[in-house]
C-alpha positions in Angstrom: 82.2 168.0 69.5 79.7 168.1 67.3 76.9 168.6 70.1 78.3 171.8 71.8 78.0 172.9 68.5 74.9 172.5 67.7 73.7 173.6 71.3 75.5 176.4 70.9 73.6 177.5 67.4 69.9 176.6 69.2 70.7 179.5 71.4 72.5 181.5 69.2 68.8 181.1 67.3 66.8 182.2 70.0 68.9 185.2 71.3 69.2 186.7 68.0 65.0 186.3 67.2 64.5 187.8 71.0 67.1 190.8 69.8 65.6 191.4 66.2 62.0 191.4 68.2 62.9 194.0 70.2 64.4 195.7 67.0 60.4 195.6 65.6 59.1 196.8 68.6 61.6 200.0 69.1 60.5 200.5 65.3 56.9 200.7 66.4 56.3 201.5 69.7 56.3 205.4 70.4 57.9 206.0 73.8 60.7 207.5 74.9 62.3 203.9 75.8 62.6 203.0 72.3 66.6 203.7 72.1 67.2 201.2 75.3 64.9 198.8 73.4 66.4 199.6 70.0 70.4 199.2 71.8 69.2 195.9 74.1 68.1 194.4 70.5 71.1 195.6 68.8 73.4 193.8 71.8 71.7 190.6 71.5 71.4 190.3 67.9 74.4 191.8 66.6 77.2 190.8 69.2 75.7 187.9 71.8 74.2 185.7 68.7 77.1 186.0 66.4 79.5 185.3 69.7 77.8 182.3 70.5 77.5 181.3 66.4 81.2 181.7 66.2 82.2 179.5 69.1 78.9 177.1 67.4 81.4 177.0 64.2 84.9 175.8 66.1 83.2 172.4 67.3 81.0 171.4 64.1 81.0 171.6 60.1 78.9 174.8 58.3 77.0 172.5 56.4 75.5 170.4 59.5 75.0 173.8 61.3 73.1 175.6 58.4 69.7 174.2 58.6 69.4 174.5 62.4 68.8 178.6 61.4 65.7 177.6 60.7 64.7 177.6 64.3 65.0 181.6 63.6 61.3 181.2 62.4 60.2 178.5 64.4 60.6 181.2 67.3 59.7 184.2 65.7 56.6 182.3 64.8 55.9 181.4 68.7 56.6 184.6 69.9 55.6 187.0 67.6 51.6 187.1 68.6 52.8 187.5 72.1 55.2 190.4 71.6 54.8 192.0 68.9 50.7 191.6 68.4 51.5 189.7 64.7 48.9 187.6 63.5 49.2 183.9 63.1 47.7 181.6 60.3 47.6 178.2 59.3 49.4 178.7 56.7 52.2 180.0 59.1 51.9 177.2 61.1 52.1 174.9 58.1 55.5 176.8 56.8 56.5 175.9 60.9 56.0 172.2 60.3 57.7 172.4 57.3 60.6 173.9 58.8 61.0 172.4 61.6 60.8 169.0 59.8 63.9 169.7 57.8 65.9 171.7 60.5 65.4 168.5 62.1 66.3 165.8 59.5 68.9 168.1 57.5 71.6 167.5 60.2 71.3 163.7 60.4 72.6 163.3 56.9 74.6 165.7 56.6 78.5 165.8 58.0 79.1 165.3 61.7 82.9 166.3 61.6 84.9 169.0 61.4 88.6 167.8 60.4 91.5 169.9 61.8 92.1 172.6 59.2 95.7 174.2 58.5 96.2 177.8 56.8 97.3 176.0 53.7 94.0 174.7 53.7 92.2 177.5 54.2 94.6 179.1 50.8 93.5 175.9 49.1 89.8 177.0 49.3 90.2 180.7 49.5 92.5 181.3 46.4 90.5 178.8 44.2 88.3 179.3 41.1 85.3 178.1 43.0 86.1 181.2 45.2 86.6 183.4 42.5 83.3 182.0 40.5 81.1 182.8 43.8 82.5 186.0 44.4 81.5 187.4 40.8 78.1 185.6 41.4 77.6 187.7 44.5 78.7 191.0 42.8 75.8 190.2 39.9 73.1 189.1 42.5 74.4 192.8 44.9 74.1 194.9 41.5 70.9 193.3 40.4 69.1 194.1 44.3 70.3 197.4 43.9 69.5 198.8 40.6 65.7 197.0 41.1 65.3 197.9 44.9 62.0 200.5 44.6 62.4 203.5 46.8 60.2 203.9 49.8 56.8 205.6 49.0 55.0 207.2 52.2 54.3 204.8 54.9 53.5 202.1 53.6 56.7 200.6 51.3 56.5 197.9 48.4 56.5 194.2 49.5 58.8 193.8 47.4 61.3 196.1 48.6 61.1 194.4 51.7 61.5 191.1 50.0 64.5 192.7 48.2 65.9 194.1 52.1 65.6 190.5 53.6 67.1 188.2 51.0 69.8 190.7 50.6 70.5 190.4 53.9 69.9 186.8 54.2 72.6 186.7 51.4 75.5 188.3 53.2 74.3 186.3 56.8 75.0 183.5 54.7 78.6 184.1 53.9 79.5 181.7 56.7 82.6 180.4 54.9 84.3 184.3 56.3 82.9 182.8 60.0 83.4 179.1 59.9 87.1 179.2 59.0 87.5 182.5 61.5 86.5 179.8 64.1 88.9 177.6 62.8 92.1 180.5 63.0 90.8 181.1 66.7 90.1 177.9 67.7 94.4 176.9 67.0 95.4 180.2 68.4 93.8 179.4 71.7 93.4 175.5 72.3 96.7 174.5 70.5 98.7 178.2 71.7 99.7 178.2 68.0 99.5 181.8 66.7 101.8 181.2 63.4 98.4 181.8 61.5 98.3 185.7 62.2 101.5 186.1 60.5 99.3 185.3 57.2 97.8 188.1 55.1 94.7 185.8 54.5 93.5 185.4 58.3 92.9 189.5 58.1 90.9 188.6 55.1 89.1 185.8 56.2 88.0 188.0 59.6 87.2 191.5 57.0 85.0 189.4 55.0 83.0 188.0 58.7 83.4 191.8 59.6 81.9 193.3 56.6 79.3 190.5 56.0 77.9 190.9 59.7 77.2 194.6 59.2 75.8 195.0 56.3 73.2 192.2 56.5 72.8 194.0 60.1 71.9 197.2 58.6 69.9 196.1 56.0 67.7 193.7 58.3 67.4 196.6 60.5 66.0 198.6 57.7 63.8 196.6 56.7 62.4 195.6 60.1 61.5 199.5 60.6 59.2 199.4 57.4 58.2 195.7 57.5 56.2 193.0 59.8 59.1 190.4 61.4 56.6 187.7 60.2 57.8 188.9 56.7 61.1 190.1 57.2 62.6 187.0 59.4 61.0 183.7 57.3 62.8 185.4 54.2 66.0 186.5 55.3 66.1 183.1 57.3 65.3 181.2 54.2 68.0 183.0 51.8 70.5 182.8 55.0 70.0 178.8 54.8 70.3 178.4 51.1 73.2 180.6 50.9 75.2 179.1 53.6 74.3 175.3 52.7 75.4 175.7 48.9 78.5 178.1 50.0 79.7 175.2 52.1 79.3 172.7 49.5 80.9 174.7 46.9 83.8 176.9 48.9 84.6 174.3 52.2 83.7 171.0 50.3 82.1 169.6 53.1 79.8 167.2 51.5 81.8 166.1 48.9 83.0 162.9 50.8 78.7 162.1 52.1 78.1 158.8 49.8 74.7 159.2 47.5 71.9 158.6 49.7 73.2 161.1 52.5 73.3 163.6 50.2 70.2 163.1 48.8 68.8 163.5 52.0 70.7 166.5 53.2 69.5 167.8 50.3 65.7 167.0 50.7 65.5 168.6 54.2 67.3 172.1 53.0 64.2 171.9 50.6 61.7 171.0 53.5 63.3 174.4 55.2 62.7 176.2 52.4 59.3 175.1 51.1 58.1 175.9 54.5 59.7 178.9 54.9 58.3 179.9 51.0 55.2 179.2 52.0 55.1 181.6 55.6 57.3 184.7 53.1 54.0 184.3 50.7 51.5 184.5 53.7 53.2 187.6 54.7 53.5 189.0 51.6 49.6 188.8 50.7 48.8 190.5 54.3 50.9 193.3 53.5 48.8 193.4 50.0 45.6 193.0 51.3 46.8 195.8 53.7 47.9 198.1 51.0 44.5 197.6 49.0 42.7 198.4 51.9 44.7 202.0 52.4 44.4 202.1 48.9 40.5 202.1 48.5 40.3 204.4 51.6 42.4 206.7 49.7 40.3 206.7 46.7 37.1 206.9 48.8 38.8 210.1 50.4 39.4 211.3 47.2 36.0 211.0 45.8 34.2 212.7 49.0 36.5 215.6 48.3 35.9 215.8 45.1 32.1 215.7 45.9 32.5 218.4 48.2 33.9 220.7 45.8 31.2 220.2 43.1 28.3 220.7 45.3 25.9 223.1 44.4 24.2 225.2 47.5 20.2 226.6 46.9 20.0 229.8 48.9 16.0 230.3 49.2 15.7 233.8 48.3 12.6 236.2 50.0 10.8 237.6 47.0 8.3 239.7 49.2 11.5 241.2 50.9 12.9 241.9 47.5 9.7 243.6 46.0 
């Protein structure tokens, strides 16, 4: 049912955004109960989210799930002043609208089904060229990230190294073929009591490639929330998360290939919607973080020139001339 599903992914949203808060706040709080906050956020982001997205993908399609993720903001965005101490901006709250607009009107075009899949369905799309061609895609995007990534300087990193941190890990979270068809294995083994699928190589692969995918875009969001605001970090990784996932299941699972035109059209439109508005909260970010970096900057410099002044001065000693003659 395609409503447990999507249920199930609202919460999935909210636990993880709670989790990856927490996650921020162990980053910068200094207290000696910042490992039970750090392992708390780790639980709920890392192992209670992805549960309850799992079970999301055995009841509805990838591609009607995918926009839903960007609730991720839509929370972070309502709860971040109040947790964290972020500031919130209109232009946040524009990106909100935006998002929420297409999280909302995505689904409604989009599929509503999820047939009955078979392990020689899941070799037809695994075992494909379409496979093949996405896998090299994501090897060029993973060498390109790395060879550009700047190192961290000092305290205050690069934006765009935390750009680089979140859509890299946006890119793996978005691998959701690895999860949605991981669902599908579990959901025959338990429901039907049919475990013939384990006794194929491919399910190991299928649950590797969730395995692998999960941690690294856990590591590298972790990362990055230790060096960068959430109100950055989340809207971007969100974003690439949505886009990933959304073209992955059109391209790998097929699952709008049978919508008729105008469906697709506007499936399409409100993926853009979620993106636009999730564009348009990244840039916000971003120009805080570089107002904030010109600001240390010119205190730096101004640092820098009062030393400098120092050094130079001259001191008059007035000198006794009676006590000299």
């Amino acid at each position: 049912m395609p409503v447990i599903g999507v249920a199930l992914i609202l919460f999935k949203t909210f636990i993880i955004i709670f989790g990856l808060q927490l996650l921020r706040y162990a980053a910068i709080m200094e207290s000696r109960r910042k490992l039970r906050f750090r392992l708390l956020g780790l639980t709920m982001a890392m192992a209670v989210g992805p549960l309850c997205e799992v079970s999301a993908y055995a009841f509805a399609p990838q591609s009607l799930l995918a926009p839903l993720d960007g609730f991720d903001v839509i929370w972070n965005i309502l709860l971040a002043p109040y947790t964290l101490g972020e500031s919130l901006t209109s232009s946040k709250l524009l990106g909100s609208g935006f998002v929420f607009a297409g999280a909302v009107s995505a689904p409604m075009f989009g599929p509503h089904s999820k047939p009955p899949e078979t392990m020689e369905d899941l070799r037809g799309k695994f075992i494909s060229r379409s496979f093949l061609g996405w896998i090299l895609v994501c090897i060029s995007l993973a060498c390109f990230a790395f060879l550009t990534m700047p190192p961290k300087n000092g305290s205050r990193p690069p934006a765009r190294r935390g750009l680089l941190l979140a859509m890299a890990g946006g890119f793996l979270a978005g691998q959701r073929y690895f999860m949605s068809s991981t669902a599908t294995v579990l959901h025959t083994s338990f429901d039907e009591g049919n475990w013939d699928m384990w006794y194929d190589p491919l399910a190991y692969f299928i649950l590797g490639g969730m395995l692998f995918c999960a941690a690294m875009n856990a590591v590298l969001l972790n990362k990055g929330l230790a060096e960068f605001e959430a109100m950055m970090m989340i809207p971007t990784f969100v974003g690439t998360s949505i886009v990933t996932t959304s073209v992955s299941a059109a391209v790998i699972l097929k699952e709008t290939a049978q919508l008729v035109a105008w469906r697709l059209l506007g499936y399409w439109f409100g993926i853009l919607l979620v993106v636009t508005g999730l564009l348009i909260i990244a840039r916000d970010a971003r120009r805080q973080l570089d107002g904030c970096d010109d600001a240390a900057a010119s205190q730096a410099q101004e640092r820098r020139l009062m030393g400098a002044s120092e050094q130079n001065r001259v001191v008059v000693m007035p000198v006794d001339i009676s006590a000299a003659s």
